[in-house]
Structure formats: C-alpha cells, structure tokens
GUBAVEX-207317 format. One record per residue (C-alpha): residue number from 1; x negated, y negated, z; residue in three letters. Coordinates in Angstrom, 3 decimals, padded with zeros to 6 digits. Each point is the difference from the previous one (the first is absolute). Layout:
// residues N
[NUM, [X, Y, Z], 'ALA'] ...
This chain:
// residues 218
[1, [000.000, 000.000, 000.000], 'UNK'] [2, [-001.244, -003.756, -001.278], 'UNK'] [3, [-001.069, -002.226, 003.209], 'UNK'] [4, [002.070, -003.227, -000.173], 'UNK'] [5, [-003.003, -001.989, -001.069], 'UNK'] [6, [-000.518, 002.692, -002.840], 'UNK'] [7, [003.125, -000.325, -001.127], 'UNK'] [8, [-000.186, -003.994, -000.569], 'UNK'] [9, [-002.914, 000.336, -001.853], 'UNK'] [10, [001.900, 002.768, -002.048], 'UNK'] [11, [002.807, -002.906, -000.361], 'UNK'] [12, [-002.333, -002.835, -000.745], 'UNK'] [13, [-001.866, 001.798, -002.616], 'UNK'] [14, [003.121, 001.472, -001.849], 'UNK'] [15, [001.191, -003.875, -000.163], 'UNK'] [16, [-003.407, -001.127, -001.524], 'UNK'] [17, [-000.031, 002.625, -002.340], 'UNK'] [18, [004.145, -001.325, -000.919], 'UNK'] [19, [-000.951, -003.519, 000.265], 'UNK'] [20, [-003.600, 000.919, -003.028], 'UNK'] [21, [002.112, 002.204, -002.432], 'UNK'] [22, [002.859, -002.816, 000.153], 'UNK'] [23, [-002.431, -002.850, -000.581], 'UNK'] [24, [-001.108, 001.641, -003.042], 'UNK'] [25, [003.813, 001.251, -001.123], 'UNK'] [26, [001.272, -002.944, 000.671], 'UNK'] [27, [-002.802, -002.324, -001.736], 'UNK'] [28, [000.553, 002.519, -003.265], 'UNK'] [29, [003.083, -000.468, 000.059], 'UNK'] [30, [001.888, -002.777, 002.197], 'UNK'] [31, [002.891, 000.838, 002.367], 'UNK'] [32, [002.499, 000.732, -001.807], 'UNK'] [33, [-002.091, 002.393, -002.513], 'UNK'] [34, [-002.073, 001.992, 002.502], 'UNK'] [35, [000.926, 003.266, 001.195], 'UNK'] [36, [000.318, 001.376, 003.676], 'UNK'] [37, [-000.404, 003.512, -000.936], 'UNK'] [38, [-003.192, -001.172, -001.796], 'UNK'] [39, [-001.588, -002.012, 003.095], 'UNK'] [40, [001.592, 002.395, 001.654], 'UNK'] [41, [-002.348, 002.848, -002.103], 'UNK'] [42, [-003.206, -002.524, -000.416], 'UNK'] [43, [000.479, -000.100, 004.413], 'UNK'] [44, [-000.107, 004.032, 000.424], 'UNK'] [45, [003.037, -000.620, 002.108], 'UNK'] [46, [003.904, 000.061, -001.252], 'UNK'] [47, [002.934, -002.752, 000.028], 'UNK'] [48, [001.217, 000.760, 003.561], 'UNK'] [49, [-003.161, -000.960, 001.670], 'UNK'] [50, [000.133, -003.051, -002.560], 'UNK'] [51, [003.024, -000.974, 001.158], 'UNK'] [52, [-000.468, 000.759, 004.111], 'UNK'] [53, [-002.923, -002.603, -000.005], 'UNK'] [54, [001.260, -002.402, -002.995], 'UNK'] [55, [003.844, 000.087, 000.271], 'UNK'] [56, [000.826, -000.353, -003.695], 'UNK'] [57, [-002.298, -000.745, -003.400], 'UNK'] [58, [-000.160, -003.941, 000.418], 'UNK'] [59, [-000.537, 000.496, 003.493], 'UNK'] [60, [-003.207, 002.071, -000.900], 'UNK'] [61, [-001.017, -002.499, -003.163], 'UNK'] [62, [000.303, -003.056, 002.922], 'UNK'] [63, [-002.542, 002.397, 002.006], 'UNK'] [64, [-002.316, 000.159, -002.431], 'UNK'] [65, [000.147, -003.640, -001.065], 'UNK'] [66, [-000.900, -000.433, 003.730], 'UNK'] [67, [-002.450, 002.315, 000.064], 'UNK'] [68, [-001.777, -001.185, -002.766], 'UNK'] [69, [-000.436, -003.602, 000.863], 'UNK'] [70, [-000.747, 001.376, 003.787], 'UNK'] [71, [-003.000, 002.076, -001.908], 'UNK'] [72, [-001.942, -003.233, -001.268], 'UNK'] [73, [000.753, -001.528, 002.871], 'UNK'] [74, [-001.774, 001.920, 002.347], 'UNK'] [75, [-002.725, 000.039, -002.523], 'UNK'] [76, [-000.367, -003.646, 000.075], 'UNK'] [77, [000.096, 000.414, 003.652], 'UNK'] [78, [-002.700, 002.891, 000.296], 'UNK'] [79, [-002.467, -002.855, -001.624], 'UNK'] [80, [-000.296, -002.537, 003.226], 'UNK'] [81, [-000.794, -002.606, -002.447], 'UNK'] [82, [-000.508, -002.389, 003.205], 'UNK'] [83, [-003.490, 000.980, 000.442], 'UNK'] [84, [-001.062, -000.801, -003.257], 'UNK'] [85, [-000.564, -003.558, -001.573], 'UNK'] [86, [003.134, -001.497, -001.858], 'UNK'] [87, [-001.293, 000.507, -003.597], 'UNK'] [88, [-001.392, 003.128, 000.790], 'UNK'] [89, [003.296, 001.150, 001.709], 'UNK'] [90, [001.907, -001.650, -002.990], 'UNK'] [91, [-001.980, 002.092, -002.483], 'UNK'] [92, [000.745, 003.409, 002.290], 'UNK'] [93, [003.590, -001.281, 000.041], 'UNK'] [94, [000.342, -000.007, -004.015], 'UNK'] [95, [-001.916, 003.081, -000.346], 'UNK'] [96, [002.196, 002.038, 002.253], 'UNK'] [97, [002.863, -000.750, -001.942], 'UNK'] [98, [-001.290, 000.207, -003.340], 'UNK'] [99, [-001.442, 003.773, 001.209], 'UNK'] [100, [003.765, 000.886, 001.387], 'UNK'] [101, [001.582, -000.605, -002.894], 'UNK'] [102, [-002.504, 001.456, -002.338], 'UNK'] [103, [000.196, 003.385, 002.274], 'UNK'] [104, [004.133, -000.071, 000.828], 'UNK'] [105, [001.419, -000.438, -003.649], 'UNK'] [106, [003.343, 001.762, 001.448], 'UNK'] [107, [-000.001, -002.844, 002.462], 'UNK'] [108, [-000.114, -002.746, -002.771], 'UNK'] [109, [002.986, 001.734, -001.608], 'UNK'] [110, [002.276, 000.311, 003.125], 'UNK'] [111, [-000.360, -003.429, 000.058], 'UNK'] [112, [000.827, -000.606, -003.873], 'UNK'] [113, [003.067, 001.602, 001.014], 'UNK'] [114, [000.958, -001.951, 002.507], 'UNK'] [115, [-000.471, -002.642, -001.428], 'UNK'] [116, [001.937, 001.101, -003.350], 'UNK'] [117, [002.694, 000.979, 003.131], 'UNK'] [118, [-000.286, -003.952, 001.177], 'UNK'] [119, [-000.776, 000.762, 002.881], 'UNK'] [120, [003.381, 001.340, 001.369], 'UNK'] [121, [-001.668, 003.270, 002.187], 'UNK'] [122, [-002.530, -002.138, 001.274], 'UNK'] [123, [002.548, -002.710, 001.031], 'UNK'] [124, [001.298, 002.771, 002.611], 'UNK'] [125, [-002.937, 000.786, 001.867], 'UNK'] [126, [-000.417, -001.622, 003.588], 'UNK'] [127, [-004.033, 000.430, 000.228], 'UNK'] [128, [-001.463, -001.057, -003.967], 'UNK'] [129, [-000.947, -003.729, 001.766], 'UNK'] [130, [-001.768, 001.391, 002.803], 'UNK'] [131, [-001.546, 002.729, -001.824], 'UNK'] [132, [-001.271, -002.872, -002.213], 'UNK'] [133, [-000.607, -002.707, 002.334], 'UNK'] [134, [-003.482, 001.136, 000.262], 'UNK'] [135, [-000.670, -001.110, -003.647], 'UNK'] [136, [000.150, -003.039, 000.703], 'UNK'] [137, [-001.537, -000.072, 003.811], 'UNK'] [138, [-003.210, 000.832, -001.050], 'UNK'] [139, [-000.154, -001.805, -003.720], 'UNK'] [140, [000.851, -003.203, 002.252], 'UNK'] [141, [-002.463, 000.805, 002.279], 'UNK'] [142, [-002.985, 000.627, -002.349], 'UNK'] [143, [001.530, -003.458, -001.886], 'UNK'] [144, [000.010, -002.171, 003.494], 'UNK'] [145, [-003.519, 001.220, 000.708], 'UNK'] [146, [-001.243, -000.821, -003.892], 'UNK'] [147, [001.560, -003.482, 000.504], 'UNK'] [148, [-001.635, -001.126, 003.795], 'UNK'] [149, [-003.194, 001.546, -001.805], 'UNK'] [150, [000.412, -002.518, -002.663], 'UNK'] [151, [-000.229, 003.470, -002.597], 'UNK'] [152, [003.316, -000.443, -001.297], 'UNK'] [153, [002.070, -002.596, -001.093], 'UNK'] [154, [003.105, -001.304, 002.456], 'UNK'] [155, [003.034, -000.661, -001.306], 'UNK'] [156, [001.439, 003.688, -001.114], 'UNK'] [157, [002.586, 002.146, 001.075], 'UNK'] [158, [-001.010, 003.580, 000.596], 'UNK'] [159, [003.280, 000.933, -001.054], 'UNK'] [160, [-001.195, -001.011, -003.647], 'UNK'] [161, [-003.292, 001.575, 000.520], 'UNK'] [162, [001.309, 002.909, 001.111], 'UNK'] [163, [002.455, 000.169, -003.034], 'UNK'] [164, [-003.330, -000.948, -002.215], 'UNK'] [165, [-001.702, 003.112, 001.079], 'UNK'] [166, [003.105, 002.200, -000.403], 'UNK'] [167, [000.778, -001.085, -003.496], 'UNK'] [168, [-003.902, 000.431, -001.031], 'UNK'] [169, [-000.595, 003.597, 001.756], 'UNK'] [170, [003.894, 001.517, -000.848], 'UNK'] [171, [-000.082, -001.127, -003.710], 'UNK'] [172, [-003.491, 001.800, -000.774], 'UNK'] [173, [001.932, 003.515, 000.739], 'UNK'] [174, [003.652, -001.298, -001.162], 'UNK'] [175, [-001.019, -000.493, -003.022], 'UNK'] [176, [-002.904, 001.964, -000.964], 'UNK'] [177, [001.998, 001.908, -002.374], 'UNK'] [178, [001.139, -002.909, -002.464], 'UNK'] [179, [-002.850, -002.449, 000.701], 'UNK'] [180, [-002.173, 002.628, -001.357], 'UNK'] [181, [001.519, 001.184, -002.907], 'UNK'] [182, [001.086, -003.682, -001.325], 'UNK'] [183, [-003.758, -001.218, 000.735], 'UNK'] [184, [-001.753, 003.097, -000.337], 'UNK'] [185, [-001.973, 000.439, 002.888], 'UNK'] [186, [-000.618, 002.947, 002.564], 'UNK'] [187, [002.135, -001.104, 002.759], 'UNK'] [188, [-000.501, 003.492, 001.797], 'UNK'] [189, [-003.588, -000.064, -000.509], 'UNK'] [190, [-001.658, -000.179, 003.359], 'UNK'] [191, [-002.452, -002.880, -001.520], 'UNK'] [192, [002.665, -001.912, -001.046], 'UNK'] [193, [001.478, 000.161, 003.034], 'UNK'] [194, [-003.053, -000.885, 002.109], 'UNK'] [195, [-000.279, -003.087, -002.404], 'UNK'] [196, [003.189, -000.846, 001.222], 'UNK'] [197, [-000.344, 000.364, 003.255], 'UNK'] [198, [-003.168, -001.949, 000.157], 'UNK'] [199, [001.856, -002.704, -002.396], 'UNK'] [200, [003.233, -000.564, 002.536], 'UNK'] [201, [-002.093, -000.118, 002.703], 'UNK'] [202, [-002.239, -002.706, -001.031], 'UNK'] [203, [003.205, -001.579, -001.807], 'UNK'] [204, [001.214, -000.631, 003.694], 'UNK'] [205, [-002.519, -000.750, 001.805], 'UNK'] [206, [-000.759, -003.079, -002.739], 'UNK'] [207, [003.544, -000.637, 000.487], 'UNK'] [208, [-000.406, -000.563, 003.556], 'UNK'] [209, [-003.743, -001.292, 000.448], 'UNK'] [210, [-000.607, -003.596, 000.829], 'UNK'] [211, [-001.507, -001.028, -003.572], 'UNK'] [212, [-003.375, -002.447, 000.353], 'UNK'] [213, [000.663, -003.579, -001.177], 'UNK'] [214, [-001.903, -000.808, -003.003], 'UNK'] [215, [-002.847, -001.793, 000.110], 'UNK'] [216, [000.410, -003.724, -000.539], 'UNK'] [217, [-002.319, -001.265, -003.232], 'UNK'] [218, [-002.878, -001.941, 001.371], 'UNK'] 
C-alpha cells in the first residue's frame, strides 16, 4: 500500500504529465480542435483521471495556459538577476526568453491560440496576474537600478519594455515557418538562431543604454 506522501507524488506527477501532453495538443490544435482521448493517450493516463484533476476540457486548456506562463516565470526567477549589474542582468533577462521560446515551440502555439480565442479562457482564471507579476518585478528592478546607475535612460515604462522583449523573442519562433520561406533563410538553423539571439539582445540593450552626447566641433 502507497504511503500518503507517495501517493501525492503519484498525483502530482500524473497532473504534469496531463498538464505536457495538453500543452502540446492544445498548441496543435487550439481548444476546440484538440482531443482528450489524445492528451489523454500522449499523458499514459485516460479521461477520468483528466477530468478528476481538470474538471472539464477548458478547465484543463486554462491549466495549461497557467502552467505555461508559471514555467518561464520561475525561470526568470531561478536567475537572481539582482546580483548582477543592470546591463549585464538586462542581457541575461533577453537571453532567457529568447532560449524559452526557441526550446518550448508548443508553448508559443498555446498562446497563438489564445490569442486567436481573444483571450476568453484566460479571462477566467483568478491567478494569470500574479503568476505574471513577477515579469515585471524584476524587469523594473534591473530598469530602476540601470537608471540611479546613470546606464539606462529614465523616462520608460517597463510595461513597454517588457512588451519590446516579448514581441522580439515570441516572433523569432511564431513565425519561423513563413519568414523563412518568403525570405529564404534557415530560421531553424541553430546559427541563425544564435545570430538572433545575439541581435535582440544587443537590439535592447541599445534601446535602453544612456547614448554619449556627441562631441561638440571645436
């Protein structure tokens, strides 16, 4: 017989493995296209435990919304950015993104979906503001610190620069697909991709950089 603590580890690993094979379902093929028995199948589990933990299928699409955002959270977290220096931290900041994306294609899709949704299942969930607050604690943070330091410029919202670094690290894996076939380049090679990395990161951090006066002719 399972020990009680065996047995929630049991439970909490039979909702992870639900929570990855619906990420990918649904980001194939939205909420109203993806299949329980399939996430159900992908899971090694069946619809009744699916439905014991989740409730119903746009209860477990909400969880894995959640879950996904909750995932580069607490990478973002994991970095302690506050003991580097603001640019340096900045840089990490950009990276880590770019590198979650790159590596969690099914996440970039969920949130296509969602998006092609409008946002309606996400619109019901009482924890995607806290679960995202720390976007923003930490971005401001590393953006106070650049300012007092006289490294970055004041004036911006890191609401905007937050958005900035979404829309530069999302659209690389978004739209690999068509930007590489109508401008024929090797969007999945990992060299391209490394260029781009290295490109969005300095593409921010010129963005946000206190920019020298020029000189004054003598």
């Amino acid at each position: 017989m399972l020990e009680a603590s065996q047995t929630t580890q049991l439970e909490d690993d039979t909702q992870a493995a639900i929570l990855r094979a619906a990420v990918i379902e649904f980001g194939e093929h939205g909420l109203t296209g993806a299949r329980v028995d399939a996430i159900a199948e992908r899971a090694a589990t069946n619809k009744r435990m699916i439905y014991y933990y989740f409730h119903d299928k746009e209860g477990l699409y909400l969880a894995a919304l959640e879950a996904s955002y909750k995932k580069i959270r607490d990478q973002e977290l994991d970095l302690h950015l506050d003991v580097l220096d603001p640019e340096a931290a900045l840089r990490r900041l950009v990276a880590i993104n770019f590198d979650h994306h790159v590596a969690n294609e099914h996440y970039i899709r969920l949130v296509m979906s969602e998006n092609m949704n409008r946002g309606r299942t996400l619109a019901k969930s009482d924890q995607i503001e806290a679960l995202n607050r720390p976007a923003l604690t930490i971005l401001s943070a590393i953006y106070s610190r650049g300012v007092d330091q006289g490294v970055f410029r004041p004036g911006l919202n890191p609401v905007d620069i937050h958005a900035s670094i979404s829309a530069l690290t999302f659209y690389n894996v978004s739209n690999r697909y068509t930007f590489g076939m109508i401008f024929q380049v090797p969007t999945h090679s990992p060299s391209y991709m490394a260029m781009r990395r290295e490109h969005i990161i300095e593409m921010m951090v010129c963005f946000l950089k206190v920019q020298p006066s020029p000189s004054m002719p003598h």
